[in-house]
C-alpha positions as CSV (number, residue, x, y, z in Angstrom):
1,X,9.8,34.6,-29.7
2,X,7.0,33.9,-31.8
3,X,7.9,30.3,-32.9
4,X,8.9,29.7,-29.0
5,X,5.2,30.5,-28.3
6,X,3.8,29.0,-30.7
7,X,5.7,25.3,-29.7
8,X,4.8,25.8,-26.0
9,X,1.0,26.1,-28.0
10,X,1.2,23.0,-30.1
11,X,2.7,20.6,-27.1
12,X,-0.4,22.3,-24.7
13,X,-2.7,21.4,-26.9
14,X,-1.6,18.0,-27.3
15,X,-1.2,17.8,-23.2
16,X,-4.5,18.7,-22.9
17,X,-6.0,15.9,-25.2
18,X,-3.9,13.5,-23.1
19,X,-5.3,14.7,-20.5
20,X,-8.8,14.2,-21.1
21,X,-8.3,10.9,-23.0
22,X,-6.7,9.8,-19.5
23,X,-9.4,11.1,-16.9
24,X,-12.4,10.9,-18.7
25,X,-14.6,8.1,-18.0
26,X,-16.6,5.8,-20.7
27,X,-20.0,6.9,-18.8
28,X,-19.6,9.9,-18.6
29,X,-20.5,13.5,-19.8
30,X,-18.5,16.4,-18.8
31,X,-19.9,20.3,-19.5
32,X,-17.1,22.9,-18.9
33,X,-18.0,25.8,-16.9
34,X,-17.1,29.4,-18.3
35,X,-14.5,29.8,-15.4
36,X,-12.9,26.4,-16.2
37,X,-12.3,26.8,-19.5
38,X,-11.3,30.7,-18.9
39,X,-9.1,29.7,-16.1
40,X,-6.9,26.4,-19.0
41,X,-6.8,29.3,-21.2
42,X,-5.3,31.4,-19.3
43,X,-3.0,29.0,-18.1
44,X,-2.0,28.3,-21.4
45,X,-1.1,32.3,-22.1
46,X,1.0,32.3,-19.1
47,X,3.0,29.2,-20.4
48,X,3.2,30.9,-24.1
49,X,4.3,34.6,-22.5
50,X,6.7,33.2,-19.8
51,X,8.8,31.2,-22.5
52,X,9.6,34.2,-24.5
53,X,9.3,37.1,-21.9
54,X,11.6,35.1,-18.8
55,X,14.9,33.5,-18.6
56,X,15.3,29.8,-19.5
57,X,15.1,28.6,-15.3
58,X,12.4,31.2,-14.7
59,X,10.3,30.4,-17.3
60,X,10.7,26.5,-16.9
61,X,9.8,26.6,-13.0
62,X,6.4,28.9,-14.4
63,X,5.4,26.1,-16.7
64,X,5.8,23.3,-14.0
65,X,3.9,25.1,-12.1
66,X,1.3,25.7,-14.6
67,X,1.3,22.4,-16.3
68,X,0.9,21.5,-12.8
69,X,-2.3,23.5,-11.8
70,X,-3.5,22.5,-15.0
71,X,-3.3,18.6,-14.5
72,X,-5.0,19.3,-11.2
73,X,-8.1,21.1,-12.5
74,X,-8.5,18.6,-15.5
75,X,-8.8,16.0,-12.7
76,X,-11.6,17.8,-10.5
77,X,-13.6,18.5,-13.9
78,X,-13.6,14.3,-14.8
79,X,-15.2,14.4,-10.8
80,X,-11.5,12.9,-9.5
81,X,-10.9,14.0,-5.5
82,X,-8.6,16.4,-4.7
83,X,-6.3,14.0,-3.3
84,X,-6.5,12.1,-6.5
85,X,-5.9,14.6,-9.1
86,X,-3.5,15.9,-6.6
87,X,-1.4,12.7,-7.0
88,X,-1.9,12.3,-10.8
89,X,-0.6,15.8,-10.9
90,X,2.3,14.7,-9.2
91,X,2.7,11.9,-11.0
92,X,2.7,13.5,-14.4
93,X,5.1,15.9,-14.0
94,X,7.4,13.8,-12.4
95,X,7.0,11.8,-15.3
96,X,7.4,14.5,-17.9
97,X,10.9,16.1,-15.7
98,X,11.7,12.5,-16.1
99,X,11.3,12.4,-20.0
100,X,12.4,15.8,-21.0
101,X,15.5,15.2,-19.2
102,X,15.9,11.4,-20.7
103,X,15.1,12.4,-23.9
104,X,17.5,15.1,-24.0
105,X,20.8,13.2,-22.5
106,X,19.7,10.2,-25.3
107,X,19.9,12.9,-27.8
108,X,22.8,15.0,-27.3
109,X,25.1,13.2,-25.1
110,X,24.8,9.4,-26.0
111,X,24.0,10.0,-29.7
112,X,25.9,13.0,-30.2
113,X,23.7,15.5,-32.1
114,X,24.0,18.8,-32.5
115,X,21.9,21.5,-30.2
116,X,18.9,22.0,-31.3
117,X,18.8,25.2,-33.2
118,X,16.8,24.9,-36.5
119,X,13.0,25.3,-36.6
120,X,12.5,21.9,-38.3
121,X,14.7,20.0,-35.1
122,X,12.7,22.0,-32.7
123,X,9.3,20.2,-34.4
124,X,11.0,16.8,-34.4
125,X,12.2,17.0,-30.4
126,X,8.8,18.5,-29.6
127,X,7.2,16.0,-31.2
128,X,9.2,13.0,-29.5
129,X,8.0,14.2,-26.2
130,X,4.8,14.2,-27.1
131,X,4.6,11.3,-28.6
132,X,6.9,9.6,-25.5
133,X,4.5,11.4,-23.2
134,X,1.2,10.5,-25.0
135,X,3.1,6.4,-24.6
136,X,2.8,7.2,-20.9
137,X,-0.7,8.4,-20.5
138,X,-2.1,5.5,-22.3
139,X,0.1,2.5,-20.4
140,X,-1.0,4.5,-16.8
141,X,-4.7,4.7,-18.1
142,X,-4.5,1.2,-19.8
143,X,-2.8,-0.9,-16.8
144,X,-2.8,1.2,-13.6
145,X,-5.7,3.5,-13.6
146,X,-8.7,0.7,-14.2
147,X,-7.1,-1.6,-11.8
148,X,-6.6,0.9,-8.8
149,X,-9.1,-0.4,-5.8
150,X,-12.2,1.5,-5.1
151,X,-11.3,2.1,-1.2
152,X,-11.6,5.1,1.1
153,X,-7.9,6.0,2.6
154,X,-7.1,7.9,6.0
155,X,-5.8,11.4,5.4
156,X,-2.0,9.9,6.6
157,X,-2.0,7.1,3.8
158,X,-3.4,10.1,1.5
159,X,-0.9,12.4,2.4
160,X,2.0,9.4,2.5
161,X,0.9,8.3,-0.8
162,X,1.6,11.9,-2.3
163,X,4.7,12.6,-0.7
164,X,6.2,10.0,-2.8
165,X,5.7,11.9,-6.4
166,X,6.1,15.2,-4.6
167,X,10.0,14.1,-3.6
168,X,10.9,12.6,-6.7
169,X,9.5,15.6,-9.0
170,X,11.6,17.6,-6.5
171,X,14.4,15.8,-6.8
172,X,14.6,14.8,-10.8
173,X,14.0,19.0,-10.8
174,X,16.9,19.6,-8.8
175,X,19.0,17.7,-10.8
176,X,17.9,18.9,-14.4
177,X,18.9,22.2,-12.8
178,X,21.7,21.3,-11.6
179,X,22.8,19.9,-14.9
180,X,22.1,23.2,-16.4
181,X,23.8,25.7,-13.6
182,X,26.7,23.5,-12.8
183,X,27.3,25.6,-10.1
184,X,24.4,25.1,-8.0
185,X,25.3,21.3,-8.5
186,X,27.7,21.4,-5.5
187,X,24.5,22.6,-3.0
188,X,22.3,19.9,-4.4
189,X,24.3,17.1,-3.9
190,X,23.9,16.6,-0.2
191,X,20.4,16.6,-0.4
192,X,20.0,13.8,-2.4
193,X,20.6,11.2,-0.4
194,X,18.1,13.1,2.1
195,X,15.2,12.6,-0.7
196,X,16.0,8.7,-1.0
197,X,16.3,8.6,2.5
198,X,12.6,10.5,2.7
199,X,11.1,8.8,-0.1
200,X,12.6,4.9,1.8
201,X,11.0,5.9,5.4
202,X,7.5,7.1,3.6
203,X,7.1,3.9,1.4
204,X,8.0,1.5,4.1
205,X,5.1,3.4,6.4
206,X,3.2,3.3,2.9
207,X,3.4,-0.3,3.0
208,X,2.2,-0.8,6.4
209,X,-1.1,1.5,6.1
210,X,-1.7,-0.5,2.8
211,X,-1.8,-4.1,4.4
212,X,-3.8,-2.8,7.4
213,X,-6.5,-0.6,5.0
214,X,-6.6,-4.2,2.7
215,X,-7.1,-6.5,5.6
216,X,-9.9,-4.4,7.0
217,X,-11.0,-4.7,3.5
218,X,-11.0,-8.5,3.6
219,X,-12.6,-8.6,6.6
220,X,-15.9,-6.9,6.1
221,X,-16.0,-9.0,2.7
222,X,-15.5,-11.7,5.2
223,X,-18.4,-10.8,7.0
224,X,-20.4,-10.1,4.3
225,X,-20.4,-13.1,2.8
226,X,-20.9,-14.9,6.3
227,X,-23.8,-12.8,6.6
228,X,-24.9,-14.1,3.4
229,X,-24.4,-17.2,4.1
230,X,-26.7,-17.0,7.2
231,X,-29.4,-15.6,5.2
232,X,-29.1,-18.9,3.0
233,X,-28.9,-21.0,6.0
234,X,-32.6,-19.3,6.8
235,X,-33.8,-19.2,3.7
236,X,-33.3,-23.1,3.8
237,X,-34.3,-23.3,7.3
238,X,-37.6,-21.9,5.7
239,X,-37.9,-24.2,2.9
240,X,-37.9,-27.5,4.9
241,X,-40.3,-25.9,7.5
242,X,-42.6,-25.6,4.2
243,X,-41.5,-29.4,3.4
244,X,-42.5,-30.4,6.6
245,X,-45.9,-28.6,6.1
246,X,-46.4,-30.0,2.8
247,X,-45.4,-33.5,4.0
248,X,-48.0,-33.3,6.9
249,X,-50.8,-32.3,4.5
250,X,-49.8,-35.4,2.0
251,X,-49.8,-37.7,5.3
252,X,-53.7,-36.7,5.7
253,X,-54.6,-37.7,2.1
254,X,-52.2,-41.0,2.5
255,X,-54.2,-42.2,5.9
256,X,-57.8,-41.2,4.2
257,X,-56.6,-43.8,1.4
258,X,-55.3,-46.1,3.8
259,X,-58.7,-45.8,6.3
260,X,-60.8,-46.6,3.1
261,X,-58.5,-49.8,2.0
262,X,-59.0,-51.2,5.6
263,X,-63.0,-50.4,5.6
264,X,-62.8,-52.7,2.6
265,X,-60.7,-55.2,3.9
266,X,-58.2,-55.1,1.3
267,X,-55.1,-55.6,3.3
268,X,-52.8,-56.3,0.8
269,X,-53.1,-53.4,-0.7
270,X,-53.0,-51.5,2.3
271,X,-49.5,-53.1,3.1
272,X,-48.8,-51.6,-0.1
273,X,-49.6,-48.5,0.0
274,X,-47.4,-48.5,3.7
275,X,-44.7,-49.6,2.2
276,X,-44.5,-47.8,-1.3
277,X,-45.0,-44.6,1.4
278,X,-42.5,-45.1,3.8
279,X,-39.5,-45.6,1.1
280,X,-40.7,-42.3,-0.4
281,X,-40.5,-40.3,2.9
282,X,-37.3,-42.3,3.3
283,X,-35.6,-40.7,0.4
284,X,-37.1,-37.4,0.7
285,X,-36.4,-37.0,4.6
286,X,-32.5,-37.4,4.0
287,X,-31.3,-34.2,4.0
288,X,-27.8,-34.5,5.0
289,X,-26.6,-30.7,3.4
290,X,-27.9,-27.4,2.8
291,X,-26.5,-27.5,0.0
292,X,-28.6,-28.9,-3.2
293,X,-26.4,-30.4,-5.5
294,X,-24.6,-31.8,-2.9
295,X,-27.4,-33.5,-1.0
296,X,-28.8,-34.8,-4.5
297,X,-25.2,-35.9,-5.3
298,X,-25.5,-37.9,-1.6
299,X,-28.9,-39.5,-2.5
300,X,-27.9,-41.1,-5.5
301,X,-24.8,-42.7,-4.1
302,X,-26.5,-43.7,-1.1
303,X,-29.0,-45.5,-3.4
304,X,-26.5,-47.4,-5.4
305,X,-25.1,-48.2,-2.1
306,X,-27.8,-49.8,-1.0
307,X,-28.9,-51.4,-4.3
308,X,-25.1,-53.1,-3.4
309,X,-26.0,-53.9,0.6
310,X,-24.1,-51.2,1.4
311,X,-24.5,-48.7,4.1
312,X,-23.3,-44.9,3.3
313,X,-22.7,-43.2,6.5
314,X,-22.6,-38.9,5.5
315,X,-20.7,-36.6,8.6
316,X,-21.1,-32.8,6.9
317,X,-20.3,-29.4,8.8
318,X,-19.7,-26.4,6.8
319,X,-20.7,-24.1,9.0
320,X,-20.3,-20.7,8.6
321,X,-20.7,-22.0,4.8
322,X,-23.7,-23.3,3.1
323,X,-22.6,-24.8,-0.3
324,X,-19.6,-27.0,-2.2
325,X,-18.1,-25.1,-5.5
326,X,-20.3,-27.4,-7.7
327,X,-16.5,-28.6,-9.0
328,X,-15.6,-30.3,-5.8
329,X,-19.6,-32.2,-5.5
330,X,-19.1,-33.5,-8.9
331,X,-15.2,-34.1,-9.5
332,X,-13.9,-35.0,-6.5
333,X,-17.0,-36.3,-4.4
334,X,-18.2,-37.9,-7.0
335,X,-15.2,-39.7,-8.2
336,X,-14.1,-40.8,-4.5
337,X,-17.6,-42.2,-4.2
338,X,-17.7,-44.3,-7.4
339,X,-14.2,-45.4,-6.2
340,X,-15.7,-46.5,-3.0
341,X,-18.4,-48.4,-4.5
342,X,-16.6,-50.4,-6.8
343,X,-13.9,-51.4,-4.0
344,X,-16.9,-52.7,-2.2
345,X,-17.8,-55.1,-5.1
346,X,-14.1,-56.6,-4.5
347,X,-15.5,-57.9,-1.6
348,X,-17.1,-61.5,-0.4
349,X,-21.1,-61.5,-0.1
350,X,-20.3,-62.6,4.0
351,X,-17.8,-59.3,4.5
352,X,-19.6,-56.3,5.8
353,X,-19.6,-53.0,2.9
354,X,-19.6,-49.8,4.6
355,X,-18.4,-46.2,3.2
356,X,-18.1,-43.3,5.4
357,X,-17.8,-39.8,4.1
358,X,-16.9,-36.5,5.9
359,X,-16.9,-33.4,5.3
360,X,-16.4,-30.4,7.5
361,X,-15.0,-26.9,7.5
362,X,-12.1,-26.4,10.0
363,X,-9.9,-23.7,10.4
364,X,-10.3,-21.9,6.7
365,X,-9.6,-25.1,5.3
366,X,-12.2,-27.7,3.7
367,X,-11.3,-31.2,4.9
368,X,-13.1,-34.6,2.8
369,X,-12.2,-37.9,4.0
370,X,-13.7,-40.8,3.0
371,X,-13.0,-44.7,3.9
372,X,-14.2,-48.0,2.8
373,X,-13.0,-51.4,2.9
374,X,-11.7,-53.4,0.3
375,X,-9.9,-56.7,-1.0
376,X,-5.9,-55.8,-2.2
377,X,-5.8,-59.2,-3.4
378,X,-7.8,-58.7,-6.4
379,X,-6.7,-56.3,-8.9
380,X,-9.0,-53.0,-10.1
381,X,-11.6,-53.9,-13.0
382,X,-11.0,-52.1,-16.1
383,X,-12.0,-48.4,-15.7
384,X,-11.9,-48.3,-11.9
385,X,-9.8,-45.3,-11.0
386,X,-9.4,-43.4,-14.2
387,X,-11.1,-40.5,-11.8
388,X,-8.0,-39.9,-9.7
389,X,-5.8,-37.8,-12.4
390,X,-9.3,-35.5,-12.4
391,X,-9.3,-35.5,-8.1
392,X,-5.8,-34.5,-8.5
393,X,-6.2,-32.0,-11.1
394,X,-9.0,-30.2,-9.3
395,X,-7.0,-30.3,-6.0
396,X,-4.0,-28.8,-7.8
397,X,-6.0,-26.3,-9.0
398,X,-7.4,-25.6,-5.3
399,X,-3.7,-25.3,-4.2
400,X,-4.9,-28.4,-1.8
401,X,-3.9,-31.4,-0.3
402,X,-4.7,-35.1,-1.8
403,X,-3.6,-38.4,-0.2
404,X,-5.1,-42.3,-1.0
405,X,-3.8,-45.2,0.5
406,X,-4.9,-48.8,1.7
407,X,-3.9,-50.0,4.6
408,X,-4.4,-53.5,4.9
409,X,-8.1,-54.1,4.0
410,X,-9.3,-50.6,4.6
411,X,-8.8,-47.8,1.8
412,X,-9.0,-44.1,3.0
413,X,-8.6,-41.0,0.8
414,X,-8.7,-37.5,2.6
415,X,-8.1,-33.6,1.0
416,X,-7.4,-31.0,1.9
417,X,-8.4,-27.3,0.4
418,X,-7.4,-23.7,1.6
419,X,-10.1,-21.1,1.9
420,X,-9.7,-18.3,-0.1
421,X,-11.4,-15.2,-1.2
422,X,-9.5,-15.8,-4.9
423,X,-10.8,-19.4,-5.2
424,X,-13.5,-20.1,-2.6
425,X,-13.8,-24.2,-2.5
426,X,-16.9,-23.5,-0.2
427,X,-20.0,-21.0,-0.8
């Protein structure tokens, strides 16, 4: 009796310390109460008088139960909801019915050993279950418990989510006893198939409340980062207000100089001073983007396109969105631009050189297409459309859509990327 009480002792102890290494948290500092750590201890007598004063089923249904209570009021110390430690409860003594009962059939009916009967076999069983149970604890606090979602659940998903553990504990209980009183075996087996059928029905409805509670979920991140987005838009909004401003106070200065050119009749240098002006408000008024990078990206190649007597004609819409993934400006853009522009110098001095670029947002899916026309006859120059494999790579990566072909004299090239919250091609 004493050595029975004093193994029920050493694997507490050890459940205990599994316990806390699985619900405590890295930030945080528990205190125990007086009643909390009056009320483990005297769980832990119950468990160490039941085993020697009751019979084997008596005393094994008492340490459920307590092991269970227990579990439950280590997880509302760590600050866990009842629901939660409710469930973990669950979960853990399922998992320990489940281990015992393993254990044991591995042991003596596979391998073949002898009952257990000597002190030192008792230490080495007891110790395999903690050690298997200790396994457990760290793979669910390891891989399960820091990847669990941080959402609130309706009572029904709650209460569906515990039924699950609560059935199977109940039914892996049933059978151990079962196994041990071969005749209540006979008055279990019909209800078996009943659990299955209970535990089947509650995960399918499970499932269902799952996807709804995860959609709404992806819906107000939807909206929050629309919302976002607007507040960019404004902030922008703001910014070429202030441009506009500043540009207005510059124009002031620009016609004093101008006024005082005239007054001395040095027109030349007046035509100079238009001039030199009017190309600098013509590259700082093109704003064809809220986004930045892209509408830098759009400068430059409108530049080059016009240092080639090229036109670039720029169609953007990424409404509700207000920015490229900086990936897509500078791989794919980028590349299909510089592709564009050296087509063009395929081309006679008499044939007109044109690129068009769009790029709009349209149903969740980010659509570029660009165009340009260019001479099949005359093969690429060396170095021309080494940028491809890098479009394709990126668009792989995007799970997307990439198609160029000429057709005839005119070259298109047009992508498609999916919108997702994973891999967002557009901020």
């Amino acid at each position: 009796m004493v050595w029975t009480s004093l193994f029920h002792l050493y694997t507490s102890s050890f459940n205990l310390l599994s316990l806390h290494f699985f619900f405590h948290r890295d930030s945080q500092r528990i205190r125990l109460q007086g009643w909390q750590v009056s009320l483990i201890s005297l769980f832990l007598l119950l468990e160490m008088l039941g085993s020697s004063l009751f019979p084997l089923v008596i005393s094994g249904v008492l340490n459920l139960i307590l092991s269970f209570s227990t579990t439950y009021l280590m997880g509302r110390i760590y600050g866990y909801s009842k629901t939660s430690s409710l469930f973990w409860a669950c979960i853990f003594q399922e998992a320990s019915i489940f281990i015992e009962s393993s254990l044991a059939f591995l042991l003596f009916q596979v391998w073949g050993l002898p009952p257990i009967q000597t002190l030192p076999s008792v230490f080495l069983y007891t110790s395999l279950l903690i050690g298997l149970g200790f396994l457990l604890v760290f793979s669910l606090r390891k891989f399960v418990l820091v990847k669990l979602p941080d959402i609130e659940l309706r009572r029904m998903t709650r209460l569906k989510i515990l039924l699950i553990p609560i059935i199977s504990s109940l039914a892996i209980f049933l059978d151990l006893l079962g196994r041990l009183y071969p005749q209540l075996q006979t008055r279990f087996q019909s209800s078996y198939l009943l659990f299955l059928l209970l535990i089947g029905i509650t995960s399918v409805l499970l499932y269902q409340d799952l996807l709804s509670e995860i959609k709404k979920q992806e819906e107000a991140n939807i909206g929050r980062i629309r919302a976002e987005h607007q507040v960019g838009i404004l902030e922008e909004q703001y910014q070429r207000q202030e441009s506009i401003r500043a540009l207005h106070h510059d124009w002031k200065n620009q016609l004093l100089v101008l006024h005082a050119l005239l007054a001395e009749q040095q027109y030349q240098e007046a035509i100079d001073q238009l001039e030199g002006h009017m190309d600098w408000l013509d590259h700082a008024g093109r704003q064809y983007s809220t986004d930045p990078v892209l509408n830098f990206l759009l400068q430059q190649k409108a530049d080059e396109a016009s240092q080639h007597g090229a036109s670039l004609e720029i169609s953007i819409s990424l409404q509700p969105y207000r920015a490229l993934d900086p990936q897509i400006t500078a791989v794919i853009l980028g590349n299909l631009l510089d592709n564009a522009l050296h087509a063009l110098e395929t081309l006679s001095p008499q044939q007109d050189k044109w690129i068009r670029c769009d790029i709009r947002v349209e149903q969740n899916r980010l659509s570029i297409h660009t165009s340009n026309p260019y001479n099949p006859a005359k093969p690429a120059k060396s170095g021309q459309g080494l940028g491809i494999p890098n479009i394709e790579a990126v668009v792989q990566s995007y799970h997307g859509l990439y198609q160029g072909r000429g057709d005839g004299q005119l070259y298109q090239s047009h992508i498609l990327l999916p919108i997702t919250n994973t891999n967002p091609a557009v901020w």
